[in-house]
mmCIF file of the N, C-alpha and C atoms, coordinates in Angstrom:
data_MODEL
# 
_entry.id   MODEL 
# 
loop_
_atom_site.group_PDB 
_atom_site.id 
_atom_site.type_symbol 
_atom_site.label_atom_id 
_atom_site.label_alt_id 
_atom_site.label_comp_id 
_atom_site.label_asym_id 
_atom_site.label_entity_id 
_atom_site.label_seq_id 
_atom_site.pdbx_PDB_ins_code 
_atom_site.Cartn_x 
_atom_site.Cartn_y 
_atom_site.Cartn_z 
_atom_site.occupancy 
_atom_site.B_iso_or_equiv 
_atom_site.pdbx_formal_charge 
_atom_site.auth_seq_id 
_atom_site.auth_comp_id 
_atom_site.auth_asym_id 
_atom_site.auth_atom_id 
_atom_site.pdbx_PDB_model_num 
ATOM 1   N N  . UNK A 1 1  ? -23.937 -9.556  2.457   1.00 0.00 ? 1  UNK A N  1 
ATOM 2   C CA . UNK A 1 1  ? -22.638 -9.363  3.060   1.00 0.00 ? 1  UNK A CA 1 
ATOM 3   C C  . UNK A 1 1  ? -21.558 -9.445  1.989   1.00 0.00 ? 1  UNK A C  1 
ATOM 4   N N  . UNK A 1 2  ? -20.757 -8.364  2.197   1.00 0.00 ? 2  UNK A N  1 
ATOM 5   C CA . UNK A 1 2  ? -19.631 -8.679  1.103   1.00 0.00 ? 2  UNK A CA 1 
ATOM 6   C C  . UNK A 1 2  ? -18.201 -9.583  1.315   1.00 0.00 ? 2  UNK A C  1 
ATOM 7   N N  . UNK A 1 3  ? -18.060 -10.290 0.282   1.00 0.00 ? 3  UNK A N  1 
ATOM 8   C CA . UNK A 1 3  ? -16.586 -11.280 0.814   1.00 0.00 ? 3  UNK A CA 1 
ATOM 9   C C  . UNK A 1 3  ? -15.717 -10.274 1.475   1.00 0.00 ? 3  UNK A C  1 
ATOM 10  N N  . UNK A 1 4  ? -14.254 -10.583 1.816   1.00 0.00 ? 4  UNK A N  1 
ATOM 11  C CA . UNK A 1 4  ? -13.318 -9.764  2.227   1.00 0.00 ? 4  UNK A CA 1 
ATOM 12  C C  . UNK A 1 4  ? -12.345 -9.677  1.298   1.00 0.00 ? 4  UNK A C  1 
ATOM 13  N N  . UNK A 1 5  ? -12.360 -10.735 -0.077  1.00 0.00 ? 5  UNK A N  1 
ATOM 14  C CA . UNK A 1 5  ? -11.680 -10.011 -1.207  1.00 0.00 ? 5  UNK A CA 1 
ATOM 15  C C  . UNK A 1 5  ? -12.467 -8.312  -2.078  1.00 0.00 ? 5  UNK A C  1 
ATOM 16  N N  . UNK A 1 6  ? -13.678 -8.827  -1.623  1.00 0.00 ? 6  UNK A N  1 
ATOM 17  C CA . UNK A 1 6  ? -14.708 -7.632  -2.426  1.00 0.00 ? 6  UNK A CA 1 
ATOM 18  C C  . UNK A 1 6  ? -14.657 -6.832  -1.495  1.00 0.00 ? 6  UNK A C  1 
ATOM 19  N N  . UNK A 1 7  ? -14.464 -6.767  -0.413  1.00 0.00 ? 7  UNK A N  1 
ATOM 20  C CA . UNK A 1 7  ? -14.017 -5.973  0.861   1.00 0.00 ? 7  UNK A CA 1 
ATOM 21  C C  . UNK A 1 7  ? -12.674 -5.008  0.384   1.00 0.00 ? 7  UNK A C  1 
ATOM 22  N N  . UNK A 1 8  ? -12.037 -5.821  -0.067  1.00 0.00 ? 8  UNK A N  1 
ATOM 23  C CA . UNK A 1 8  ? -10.194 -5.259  -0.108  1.00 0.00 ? 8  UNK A CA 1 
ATOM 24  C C  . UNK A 1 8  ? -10.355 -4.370  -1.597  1.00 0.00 ? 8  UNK A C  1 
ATOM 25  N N  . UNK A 1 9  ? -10.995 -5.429  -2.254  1.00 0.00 ? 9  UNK A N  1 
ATOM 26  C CA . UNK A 1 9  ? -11.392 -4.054  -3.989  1.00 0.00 ? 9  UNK A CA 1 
ATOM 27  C C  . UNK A 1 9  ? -11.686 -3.411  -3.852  1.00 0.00 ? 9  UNK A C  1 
ATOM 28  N N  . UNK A 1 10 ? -12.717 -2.908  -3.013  1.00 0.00 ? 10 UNK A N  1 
ATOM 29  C CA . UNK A 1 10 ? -13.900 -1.641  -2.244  1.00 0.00 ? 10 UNK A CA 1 
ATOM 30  C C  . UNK A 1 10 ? -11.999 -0.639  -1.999  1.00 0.00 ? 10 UNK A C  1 
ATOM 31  N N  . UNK A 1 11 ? -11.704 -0.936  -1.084  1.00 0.00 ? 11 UNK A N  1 
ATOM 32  C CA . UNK A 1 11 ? -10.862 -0.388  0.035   1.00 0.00 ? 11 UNK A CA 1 
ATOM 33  C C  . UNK A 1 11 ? -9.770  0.393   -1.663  1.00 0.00 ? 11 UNK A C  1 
ATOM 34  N N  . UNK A 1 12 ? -9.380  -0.359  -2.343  1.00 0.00 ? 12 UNK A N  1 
ATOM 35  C CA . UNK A 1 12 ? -8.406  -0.004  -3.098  1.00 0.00 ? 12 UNK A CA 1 
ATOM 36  C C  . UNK A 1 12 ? -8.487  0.783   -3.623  1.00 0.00 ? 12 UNK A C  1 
ATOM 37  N N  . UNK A 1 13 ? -9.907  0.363   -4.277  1.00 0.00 ? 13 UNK A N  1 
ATOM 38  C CA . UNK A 1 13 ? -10.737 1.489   -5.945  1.00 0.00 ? 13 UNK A CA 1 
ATOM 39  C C  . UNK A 1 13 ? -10.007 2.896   -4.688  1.00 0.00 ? 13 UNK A C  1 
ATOM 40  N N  . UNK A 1 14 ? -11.096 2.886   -3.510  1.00 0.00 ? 14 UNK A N  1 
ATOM 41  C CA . UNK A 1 14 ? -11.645 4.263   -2.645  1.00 0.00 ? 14 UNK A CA 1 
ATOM 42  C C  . UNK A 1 14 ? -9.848  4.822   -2.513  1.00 0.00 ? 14 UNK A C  1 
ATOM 43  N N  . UNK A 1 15 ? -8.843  4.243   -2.452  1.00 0.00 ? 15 UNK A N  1 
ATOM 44  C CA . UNK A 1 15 ? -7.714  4.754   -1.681  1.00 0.00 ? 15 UNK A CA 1 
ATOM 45  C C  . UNK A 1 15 ? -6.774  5.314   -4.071  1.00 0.00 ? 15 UNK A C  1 
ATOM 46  N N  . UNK A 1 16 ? -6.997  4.385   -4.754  1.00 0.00 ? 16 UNK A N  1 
ATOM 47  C CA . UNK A 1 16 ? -6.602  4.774   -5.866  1.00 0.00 ? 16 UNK A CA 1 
ATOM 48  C C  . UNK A 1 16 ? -7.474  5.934   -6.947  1.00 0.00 ? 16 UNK A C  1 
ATOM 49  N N  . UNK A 1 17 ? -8.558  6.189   -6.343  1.00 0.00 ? 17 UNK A N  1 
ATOM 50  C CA . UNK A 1 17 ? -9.617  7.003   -7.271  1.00 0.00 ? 17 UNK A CA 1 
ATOM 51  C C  . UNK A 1 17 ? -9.947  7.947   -6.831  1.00 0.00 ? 17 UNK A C  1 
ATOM 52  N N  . UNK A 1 18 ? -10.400 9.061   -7.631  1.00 0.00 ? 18 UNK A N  1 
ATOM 53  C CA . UNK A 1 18 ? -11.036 10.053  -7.128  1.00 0.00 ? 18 UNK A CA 1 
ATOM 54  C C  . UNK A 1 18 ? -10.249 11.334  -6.416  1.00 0.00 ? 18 UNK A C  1 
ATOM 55  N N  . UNK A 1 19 ? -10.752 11.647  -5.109  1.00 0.00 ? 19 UNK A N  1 
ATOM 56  C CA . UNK A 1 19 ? -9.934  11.888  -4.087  1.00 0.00 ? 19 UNK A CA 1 
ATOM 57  C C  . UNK A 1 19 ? -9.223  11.015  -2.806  1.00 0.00 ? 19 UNK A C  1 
ATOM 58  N N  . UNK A 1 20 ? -9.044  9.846   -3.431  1.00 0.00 ? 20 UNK A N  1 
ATOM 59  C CA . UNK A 1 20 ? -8.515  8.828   -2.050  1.00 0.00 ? 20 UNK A CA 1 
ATOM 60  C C  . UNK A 1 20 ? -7.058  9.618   -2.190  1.00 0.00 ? 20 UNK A C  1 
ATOM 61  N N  . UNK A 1 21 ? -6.661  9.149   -0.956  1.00 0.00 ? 21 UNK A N  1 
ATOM 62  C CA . UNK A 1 21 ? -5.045  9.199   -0.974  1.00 0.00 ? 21 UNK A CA 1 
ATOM 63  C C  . UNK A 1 21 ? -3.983  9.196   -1.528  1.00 0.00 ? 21 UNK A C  1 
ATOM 64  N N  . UNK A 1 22 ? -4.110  8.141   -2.645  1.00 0.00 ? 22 UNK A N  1 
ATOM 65  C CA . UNK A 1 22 ? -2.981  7.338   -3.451  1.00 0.00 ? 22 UNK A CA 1 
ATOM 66  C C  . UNK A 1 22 ? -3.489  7.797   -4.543  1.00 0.00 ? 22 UNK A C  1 
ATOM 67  N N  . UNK A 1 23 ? -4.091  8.690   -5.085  1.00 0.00 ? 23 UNK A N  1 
ATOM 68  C CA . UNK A 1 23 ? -5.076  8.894   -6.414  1.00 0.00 ? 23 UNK A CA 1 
ATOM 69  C C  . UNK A 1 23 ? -4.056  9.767   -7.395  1.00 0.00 ? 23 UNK A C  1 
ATOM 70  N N  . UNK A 1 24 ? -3.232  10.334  -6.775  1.00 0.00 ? 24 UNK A N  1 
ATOM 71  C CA . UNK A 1 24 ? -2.374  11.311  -7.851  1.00 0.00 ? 24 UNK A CA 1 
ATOM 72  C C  . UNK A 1 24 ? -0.717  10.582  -7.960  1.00 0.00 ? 24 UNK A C  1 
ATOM 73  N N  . UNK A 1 25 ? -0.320  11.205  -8.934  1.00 0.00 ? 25 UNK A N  1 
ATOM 74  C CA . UNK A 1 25 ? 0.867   10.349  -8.905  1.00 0.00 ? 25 UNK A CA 1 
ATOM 75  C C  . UNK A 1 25 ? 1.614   10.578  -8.182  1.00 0.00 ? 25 UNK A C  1 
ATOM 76  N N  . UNK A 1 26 ? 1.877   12.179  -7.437  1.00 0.00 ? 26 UNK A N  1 
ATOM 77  C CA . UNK A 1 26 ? 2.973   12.378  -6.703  1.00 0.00 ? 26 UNK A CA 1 
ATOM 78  C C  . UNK A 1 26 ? 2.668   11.798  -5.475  1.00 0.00 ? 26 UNK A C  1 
ATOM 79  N N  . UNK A 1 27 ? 1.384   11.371  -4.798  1.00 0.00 ? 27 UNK A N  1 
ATOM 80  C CA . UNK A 1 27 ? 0.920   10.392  -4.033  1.00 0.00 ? 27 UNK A CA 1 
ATOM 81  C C  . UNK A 1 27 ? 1.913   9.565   -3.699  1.00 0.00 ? 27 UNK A C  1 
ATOM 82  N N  . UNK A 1 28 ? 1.583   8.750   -4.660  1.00 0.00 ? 28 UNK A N  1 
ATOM 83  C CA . UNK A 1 28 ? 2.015   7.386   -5.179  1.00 0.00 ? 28 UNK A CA 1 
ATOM 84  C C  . UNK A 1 28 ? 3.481   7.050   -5.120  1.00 0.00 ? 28 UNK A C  1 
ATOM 85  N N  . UNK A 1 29 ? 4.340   8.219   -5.507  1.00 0.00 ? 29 UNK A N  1 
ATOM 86  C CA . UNK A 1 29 ? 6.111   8.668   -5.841  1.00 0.00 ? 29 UNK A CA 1 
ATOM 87  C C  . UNK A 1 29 ? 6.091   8.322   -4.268  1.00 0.00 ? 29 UNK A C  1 
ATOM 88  N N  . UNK A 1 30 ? 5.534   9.598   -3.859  1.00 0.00 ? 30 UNK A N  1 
ATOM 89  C CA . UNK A 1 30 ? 5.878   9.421   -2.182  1.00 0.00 ? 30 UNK A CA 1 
ATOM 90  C C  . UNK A 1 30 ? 6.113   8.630   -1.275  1.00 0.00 ? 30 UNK A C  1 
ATOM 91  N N  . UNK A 1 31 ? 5.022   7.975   -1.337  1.00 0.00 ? 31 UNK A N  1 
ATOM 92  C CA . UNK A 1 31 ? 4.683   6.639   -1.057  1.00 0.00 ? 31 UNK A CA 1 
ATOM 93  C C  . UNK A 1 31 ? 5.574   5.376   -0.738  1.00 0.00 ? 31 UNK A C  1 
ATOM 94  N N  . UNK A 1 32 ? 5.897   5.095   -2.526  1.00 0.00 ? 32 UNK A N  1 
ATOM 95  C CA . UNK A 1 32 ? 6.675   4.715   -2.336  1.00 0.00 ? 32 UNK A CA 1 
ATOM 96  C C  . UNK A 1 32 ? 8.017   4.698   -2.011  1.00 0.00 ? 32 UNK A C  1 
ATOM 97  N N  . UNK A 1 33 ? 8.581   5.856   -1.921  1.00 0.00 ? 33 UNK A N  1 
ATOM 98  C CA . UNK A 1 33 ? 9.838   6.668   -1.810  1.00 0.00 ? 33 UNK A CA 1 
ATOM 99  C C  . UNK A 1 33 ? 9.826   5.967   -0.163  1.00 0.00 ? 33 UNK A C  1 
ATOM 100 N N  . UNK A 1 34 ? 9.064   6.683   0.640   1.00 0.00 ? 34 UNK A N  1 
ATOM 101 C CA . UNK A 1 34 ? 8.808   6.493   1.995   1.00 0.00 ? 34 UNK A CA 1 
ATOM 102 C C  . UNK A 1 34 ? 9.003   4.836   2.809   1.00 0.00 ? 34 UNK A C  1 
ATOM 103 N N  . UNK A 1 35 ? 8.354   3.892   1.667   1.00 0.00 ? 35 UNK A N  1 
ATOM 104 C CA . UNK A 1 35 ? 8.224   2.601   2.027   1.00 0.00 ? 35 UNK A CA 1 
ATOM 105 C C  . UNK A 1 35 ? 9.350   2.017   1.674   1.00 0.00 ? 35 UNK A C  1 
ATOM 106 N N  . UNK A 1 36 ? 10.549  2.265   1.016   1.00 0.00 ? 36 UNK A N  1 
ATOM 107 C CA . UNK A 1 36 ? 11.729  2.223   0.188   1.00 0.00 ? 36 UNK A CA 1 
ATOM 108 C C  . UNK A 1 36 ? 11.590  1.223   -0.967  1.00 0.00 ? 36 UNK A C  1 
ATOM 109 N N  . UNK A 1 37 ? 10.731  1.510   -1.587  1.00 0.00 ? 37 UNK A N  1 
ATOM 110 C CA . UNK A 1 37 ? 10.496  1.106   -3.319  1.00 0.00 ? 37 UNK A CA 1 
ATOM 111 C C  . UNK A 1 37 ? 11.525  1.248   -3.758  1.00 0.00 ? 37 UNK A C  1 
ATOM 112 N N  . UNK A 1 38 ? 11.692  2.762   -3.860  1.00 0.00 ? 38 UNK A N  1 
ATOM 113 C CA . UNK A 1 38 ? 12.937  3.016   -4.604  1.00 0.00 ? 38 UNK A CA 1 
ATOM 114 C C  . UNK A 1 38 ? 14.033  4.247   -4.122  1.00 0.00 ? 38 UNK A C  1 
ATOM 115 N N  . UNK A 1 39 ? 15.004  4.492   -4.336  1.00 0.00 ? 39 UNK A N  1 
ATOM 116 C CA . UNK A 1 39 ? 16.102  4.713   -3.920  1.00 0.00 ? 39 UNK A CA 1 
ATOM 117 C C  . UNK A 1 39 ? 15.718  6.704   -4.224  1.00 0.00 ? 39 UNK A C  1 
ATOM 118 N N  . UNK A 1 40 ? 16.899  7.244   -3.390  1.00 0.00 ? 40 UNK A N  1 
ATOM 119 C CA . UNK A 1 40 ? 16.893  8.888   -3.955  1.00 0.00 ? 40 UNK A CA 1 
ATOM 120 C C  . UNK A 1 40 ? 17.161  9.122   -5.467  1.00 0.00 ? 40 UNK A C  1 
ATOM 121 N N  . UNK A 1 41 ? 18.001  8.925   -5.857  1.00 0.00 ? 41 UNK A N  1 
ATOM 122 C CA . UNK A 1 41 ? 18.056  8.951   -7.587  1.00 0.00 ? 41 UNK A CA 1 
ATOM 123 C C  . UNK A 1 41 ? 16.664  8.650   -8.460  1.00 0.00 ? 41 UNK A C  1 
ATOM 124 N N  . UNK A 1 42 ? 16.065  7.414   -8.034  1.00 0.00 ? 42 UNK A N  1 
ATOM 125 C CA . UNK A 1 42 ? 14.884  6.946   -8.575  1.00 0.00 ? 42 UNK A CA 1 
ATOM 126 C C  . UNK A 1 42 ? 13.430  7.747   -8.107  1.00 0.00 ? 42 UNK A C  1 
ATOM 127 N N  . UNK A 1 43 ? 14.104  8.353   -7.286  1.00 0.00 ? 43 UNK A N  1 
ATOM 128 C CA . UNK A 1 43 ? 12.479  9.425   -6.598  1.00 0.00 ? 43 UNK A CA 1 
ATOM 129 C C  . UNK A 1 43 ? 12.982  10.762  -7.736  1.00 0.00 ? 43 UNK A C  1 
ATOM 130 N N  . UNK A 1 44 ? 13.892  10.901  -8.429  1.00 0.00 ? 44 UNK A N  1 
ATOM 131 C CA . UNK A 1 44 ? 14.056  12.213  -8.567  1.00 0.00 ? 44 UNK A CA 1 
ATOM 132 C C  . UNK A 1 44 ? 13.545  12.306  -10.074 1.00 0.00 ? 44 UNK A C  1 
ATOM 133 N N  . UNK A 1 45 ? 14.084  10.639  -10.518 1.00 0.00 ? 45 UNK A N  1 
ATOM 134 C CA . UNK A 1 45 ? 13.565  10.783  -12.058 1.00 0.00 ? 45 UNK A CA 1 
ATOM 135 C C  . UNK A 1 45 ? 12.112  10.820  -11.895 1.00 0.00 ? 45 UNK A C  1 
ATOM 136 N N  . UNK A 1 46 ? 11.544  9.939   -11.213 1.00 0.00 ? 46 UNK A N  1 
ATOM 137 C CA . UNK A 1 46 ? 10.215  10.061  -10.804 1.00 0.00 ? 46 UNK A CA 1 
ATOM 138 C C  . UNK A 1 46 ? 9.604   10.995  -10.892 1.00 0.00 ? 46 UNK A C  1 
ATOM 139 N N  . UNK A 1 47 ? 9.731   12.339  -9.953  1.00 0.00 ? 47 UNK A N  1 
ATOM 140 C CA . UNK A 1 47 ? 9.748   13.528  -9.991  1.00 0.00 ? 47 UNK A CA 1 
ATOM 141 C C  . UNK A 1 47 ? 10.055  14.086  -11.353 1.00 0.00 ? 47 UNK A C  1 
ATOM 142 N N  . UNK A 1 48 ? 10.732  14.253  -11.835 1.00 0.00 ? 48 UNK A N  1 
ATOM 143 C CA . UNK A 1 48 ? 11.284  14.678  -13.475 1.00 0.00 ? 48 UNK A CA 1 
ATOM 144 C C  . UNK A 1 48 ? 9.678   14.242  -14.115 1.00 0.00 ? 48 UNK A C  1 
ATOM 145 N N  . UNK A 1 49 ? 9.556   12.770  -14.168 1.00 0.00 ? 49 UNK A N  1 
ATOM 146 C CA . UNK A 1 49 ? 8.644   12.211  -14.878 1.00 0.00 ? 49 UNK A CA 1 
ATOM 147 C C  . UNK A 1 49 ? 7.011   12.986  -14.982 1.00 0.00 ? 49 UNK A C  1 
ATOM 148 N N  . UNK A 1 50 ? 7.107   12.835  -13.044 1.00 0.00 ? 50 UNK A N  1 
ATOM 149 C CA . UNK A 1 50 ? 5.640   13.679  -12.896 1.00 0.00 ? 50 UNK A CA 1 
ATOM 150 C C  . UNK A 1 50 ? 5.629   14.552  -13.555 1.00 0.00 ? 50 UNK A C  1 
ATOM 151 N N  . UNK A 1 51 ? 6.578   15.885  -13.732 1.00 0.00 ? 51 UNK A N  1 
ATOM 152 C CA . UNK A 1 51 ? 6.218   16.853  -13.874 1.00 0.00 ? 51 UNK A CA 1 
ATOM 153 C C  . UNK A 1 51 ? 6.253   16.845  -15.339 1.00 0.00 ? 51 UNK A C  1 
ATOM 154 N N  . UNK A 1 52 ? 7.068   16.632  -16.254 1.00 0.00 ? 52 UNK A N  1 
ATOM 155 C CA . UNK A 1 52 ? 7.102   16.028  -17.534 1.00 0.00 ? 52 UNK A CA 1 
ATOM 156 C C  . UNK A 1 52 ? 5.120   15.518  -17.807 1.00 0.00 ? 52 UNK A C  1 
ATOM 157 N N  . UNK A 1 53 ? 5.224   14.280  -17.311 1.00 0.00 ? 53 UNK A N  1 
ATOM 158 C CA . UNK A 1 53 ? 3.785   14.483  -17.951 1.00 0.00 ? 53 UNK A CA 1 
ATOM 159 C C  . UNK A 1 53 ? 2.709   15.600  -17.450 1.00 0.00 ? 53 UNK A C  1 
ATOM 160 N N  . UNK A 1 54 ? 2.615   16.322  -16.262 1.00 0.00 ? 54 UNK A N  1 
ATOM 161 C CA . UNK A 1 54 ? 1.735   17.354  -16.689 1.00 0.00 ? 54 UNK A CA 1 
ATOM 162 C C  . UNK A 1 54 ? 2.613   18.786  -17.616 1.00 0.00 ? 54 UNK A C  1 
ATOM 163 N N  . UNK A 1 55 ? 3.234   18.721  -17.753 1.00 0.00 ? 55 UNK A N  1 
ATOM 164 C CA . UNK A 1 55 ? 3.840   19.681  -18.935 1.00 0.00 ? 55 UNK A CA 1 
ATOM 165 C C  . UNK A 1 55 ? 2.817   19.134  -19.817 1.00 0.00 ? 55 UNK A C  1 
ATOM 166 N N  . UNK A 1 56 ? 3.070   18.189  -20.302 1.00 0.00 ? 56 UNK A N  1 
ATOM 167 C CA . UNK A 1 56 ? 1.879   17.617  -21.535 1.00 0.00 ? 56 UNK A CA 1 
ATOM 168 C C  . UNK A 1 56 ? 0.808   17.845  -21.443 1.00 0.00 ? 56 UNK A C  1 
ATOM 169 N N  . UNK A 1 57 ? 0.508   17.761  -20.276 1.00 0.00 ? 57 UNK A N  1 
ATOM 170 C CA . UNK A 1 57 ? -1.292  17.587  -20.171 1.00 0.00 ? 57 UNK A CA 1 
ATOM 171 C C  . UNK A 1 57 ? -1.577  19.404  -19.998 1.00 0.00 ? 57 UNK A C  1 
ATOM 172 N N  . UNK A 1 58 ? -0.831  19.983  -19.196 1.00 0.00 ? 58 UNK A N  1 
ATOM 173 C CA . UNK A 1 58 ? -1.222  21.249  -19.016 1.00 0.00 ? 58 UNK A CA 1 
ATOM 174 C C  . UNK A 1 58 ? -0.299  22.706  -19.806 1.00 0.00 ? 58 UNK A C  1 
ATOM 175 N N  . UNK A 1 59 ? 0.772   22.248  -19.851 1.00 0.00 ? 59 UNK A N  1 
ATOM 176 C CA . UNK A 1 59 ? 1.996   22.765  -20.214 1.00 0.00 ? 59 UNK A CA 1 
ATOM 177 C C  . UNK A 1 59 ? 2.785   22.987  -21.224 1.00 0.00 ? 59 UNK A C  1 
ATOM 178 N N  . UNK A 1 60 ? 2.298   22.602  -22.323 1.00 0.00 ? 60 UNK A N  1 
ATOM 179 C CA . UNK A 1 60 ? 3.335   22.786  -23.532 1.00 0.00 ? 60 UNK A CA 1 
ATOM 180 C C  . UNK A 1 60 ? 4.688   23.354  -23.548 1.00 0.00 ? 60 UNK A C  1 
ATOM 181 N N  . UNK A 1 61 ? 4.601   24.444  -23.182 1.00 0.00 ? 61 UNK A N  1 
ATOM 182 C CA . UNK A 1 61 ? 5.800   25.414  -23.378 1.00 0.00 ? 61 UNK A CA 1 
ATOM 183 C C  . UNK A 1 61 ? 6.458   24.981  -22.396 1.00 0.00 ? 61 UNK A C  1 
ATOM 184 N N  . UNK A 1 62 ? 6.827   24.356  -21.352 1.00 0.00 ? 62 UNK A N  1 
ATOM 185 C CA . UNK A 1 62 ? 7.791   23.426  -20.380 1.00 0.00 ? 62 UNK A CA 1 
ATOM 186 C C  . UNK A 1 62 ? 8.228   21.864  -20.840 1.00 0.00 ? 62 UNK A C  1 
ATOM 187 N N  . UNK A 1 63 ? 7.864   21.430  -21.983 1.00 0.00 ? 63 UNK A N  1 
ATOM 188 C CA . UNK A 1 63 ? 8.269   19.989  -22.127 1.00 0.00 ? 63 UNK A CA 1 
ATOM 189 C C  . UNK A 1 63 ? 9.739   20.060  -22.010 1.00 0.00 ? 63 UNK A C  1 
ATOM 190 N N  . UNK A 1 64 ? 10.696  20.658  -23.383 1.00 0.00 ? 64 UNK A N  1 
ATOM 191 C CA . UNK A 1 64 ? 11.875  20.965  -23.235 1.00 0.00 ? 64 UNK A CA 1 
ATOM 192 C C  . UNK A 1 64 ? 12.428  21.223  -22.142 1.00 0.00 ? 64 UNK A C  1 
ATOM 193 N N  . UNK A 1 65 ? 12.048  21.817  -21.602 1.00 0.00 ? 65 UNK A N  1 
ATOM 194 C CA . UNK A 1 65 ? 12.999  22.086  -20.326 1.00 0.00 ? 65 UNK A CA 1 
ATOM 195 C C  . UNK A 1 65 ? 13.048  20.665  -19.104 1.00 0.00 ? 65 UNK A C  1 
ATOM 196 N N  . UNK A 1 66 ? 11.700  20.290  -18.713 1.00 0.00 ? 66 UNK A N  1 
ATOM 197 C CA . UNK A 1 66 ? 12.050  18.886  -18.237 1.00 0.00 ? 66 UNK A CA 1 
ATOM 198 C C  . UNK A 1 66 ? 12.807  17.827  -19.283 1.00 0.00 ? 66 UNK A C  1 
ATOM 199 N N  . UNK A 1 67 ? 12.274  17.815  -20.372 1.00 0.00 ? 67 UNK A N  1 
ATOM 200 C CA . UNK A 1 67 ? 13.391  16.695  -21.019 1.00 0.00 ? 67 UNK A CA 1 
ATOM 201 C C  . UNK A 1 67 ? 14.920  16.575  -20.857 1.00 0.00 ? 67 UNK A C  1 
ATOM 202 N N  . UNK A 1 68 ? 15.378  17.896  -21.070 1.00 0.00 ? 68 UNK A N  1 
ATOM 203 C CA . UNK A 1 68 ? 16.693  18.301  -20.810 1.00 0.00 ? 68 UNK A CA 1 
ATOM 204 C C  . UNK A 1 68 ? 17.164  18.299  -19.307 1.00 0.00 ? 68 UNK A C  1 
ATOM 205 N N  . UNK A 1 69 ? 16.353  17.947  -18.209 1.00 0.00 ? 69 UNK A N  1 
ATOM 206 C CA . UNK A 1 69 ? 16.674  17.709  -16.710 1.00 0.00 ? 69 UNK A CA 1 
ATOM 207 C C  . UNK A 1 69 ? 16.737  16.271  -17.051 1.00 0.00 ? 69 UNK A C  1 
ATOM 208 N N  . UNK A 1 70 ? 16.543  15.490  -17.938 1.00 0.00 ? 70 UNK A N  1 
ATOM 209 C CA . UNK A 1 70 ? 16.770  13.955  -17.730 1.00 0.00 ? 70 UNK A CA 1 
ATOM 210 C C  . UNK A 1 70 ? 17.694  13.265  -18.080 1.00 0.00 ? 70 UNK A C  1 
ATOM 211 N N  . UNK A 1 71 ? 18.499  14.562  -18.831 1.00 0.00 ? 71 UNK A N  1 
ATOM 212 C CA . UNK A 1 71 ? 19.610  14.018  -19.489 1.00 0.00 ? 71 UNK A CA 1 
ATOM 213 C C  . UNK A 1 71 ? 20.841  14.483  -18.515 1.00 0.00 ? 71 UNK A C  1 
ATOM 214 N N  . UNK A 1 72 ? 21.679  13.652  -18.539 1.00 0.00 ? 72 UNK A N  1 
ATOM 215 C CA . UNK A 1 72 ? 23.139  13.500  -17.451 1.00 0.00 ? 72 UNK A CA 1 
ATOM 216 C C  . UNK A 1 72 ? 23.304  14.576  -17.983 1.00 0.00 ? 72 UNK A C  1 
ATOM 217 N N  . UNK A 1 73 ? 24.038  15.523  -17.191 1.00 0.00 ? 73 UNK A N  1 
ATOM 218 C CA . UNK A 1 73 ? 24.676  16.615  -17.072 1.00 0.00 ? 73 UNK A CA 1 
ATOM 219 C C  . UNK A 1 73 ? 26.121  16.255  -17.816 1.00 0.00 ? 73 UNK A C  1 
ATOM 220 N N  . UNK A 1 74 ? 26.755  17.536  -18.474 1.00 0.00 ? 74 UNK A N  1 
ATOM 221 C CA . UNK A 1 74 ? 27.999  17.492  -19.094 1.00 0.00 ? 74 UNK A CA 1 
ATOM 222 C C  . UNK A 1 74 ? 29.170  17.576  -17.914 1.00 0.00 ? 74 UNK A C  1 
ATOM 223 N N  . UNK A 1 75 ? 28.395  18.251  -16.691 1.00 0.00 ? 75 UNK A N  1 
ATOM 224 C CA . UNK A 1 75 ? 29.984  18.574  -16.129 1.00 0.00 ? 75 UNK A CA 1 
ATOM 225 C C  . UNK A 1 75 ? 29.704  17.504  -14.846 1.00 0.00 ? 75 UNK A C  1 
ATOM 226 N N  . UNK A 1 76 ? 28.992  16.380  -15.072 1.00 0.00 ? 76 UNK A N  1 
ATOM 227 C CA . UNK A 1 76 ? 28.940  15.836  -13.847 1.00 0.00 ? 76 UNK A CA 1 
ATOM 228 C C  . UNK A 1 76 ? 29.823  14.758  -14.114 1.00 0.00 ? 76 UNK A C  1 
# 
């Protein structure tokens, strides 16, 4: 029989890995966006962020252009 802490690790790995639910980051953004982690401004850098790192991972030729979405605007 398994404890119910080794119960709750089971449950986590399955919901953070793989194909669970929570496994990708924009998951995760959502998520917490939804549960109010964090605020609209903070979902957006978030967003910025996600996409920023798959620029890296998949994207080269888009880094610049997200970097430059992170920076305050001149006419704002």
């Amino acid at each position: 029989l398994m404890s119910k802490s080794d119960a709750a690790a089971k449950v986590i790995k399955e919901l953070f890995n793989g194909y669970g639910p929570l496994a990708t980051m924009q998951a995760r953004i959502q998520i917490a966006y939804v549960l109010g982690i964090h605020p609209d401004w903070q979902d957006r850098v978030l967003q910025v962020m996600r996409k920023l790192r798959n620029a890296f991972a998949h994207d080269a030729d888009d880094i610049q252009k997200f970097c430059e979405r992170l920076m305050p605007s001149k006419n704002a």
